[in-house]
N, C-alpha and C positions, 0 to 999 in steps of 0.2 A: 332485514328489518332492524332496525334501532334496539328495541329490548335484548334480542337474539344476541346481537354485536356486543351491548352496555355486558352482558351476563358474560360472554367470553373474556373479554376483559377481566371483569371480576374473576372469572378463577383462573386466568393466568398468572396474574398480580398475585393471587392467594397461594400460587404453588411456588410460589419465592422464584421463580424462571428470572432469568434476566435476557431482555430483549436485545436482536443484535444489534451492537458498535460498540463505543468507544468501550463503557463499561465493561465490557467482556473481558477474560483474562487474557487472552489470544490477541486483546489489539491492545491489551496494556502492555505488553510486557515488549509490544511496537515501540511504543512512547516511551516507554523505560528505555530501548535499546539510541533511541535517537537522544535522548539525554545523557546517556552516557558514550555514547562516541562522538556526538558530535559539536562543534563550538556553539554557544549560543549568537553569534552573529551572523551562523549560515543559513541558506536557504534548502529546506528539507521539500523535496517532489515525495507526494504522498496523494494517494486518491482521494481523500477527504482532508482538502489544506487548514479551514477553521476549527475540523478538532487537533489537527497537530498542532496548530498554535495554543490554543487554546490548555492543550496537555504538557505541551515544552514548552512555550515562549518562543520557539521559535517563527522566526517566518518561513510561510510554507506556499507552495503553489502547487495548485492542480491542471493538469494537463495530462492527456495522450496523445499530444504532439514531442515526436522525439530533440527535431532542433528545437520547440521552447523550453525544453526540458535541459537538454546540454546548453543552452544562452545562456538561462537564470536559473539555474539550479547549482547546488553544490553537493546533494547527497540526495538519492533516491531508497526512499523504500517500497521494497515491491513486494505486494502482496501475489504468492506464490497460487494462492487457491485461487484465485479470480481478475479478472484484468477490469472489472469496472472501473472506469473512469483516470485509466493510467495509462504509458505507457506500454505495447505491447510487444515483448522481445523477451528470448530465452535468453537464461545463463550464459550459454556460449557466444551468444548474440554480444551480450554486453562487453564479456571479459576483452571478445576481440576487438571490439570499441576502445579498447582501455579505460575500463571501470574494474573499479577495486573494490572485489567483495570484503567488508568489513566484517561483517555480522552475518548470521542466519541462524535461522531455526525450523522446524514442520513450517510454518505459517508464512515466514515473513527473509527479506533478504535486505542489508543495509550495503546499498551500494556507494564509494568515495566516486563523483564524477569527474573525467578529466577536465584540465586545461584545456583553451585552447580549441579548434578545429575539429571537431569529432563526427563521424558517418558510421551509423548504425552496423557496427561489423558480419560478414555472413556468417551464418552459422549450418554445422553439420546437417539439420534436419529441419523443416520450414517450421517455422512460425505455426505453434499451436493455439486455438481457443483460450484454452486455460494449462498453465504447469505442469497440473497432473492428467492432464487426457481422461479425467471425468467430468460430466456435466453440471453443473450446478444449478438448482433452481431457489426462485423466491427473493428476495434485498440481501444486497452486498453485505457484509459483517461491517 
């Protein structure tokens, strides 16, 4: 019911929380990492491409298609805890592809994408859910 909902609100607001995305420190210091390694005339693959713009200038595209991703993109960051709406392929996956890990942290991986011709490289162990082999529930960060 409406009042119920209006009151949860009110004291979430009230406990100073902050709601997941952009805001969070965990996907700023994404936006941080994509301004600082990358040119502002390249194209950042990111699961939510209007807030990377919107936080770098840069232009961004969303996909979890791998060839639109390697056509128009130049730098991938990938969100390590969760594959909503990106790309899904391990580390080793990548590297064999020829992608150059720039950046990482707990959270996040700043991929350089190649030139050129690229096939999703195999990797030692299939294609997981999620990075860490726990389940997540609830909206993406």
């Amino acid at each position: 019911d409406l009042p119920r909902r209006v009151d949860a609100a009110r004291t979430f607001n009230d406990s100073g929380a902050v709601q997941r995305g952009p805001a969070l420190e965990q996907n700023q210091v994404a936006m941080e990492a994509i301004e600082k390694y990358t040119p502002p005339d390249e194209t950042i693959v990111y699961y939510r491409a209007r807030t990377a713009t919107l936080y770098t200038g840069r232009r961004a595209l969303q996909t979890a298609s791998f060839d639109n991703m390697v056509s128009n993109g130049d730098w991938f960051m990938q969100n390590k805890k969760d594959n909503y709406s990106q790309v899904v392929a391990t580390a080793d996956q990548l590297a064999a592809s020829g992608f150059e890990l720039v950046w990482e942290n707990d959270d996040w991986r700043l991929w350089r994408i190649p030139e050129g011709p690229v096939e999703l490289g195999a990797s030692s162990s299939e294609v997981q859910p999620l990075f860490d082999g726990q389940s997540i529930t609830g909206s993406p960060p």
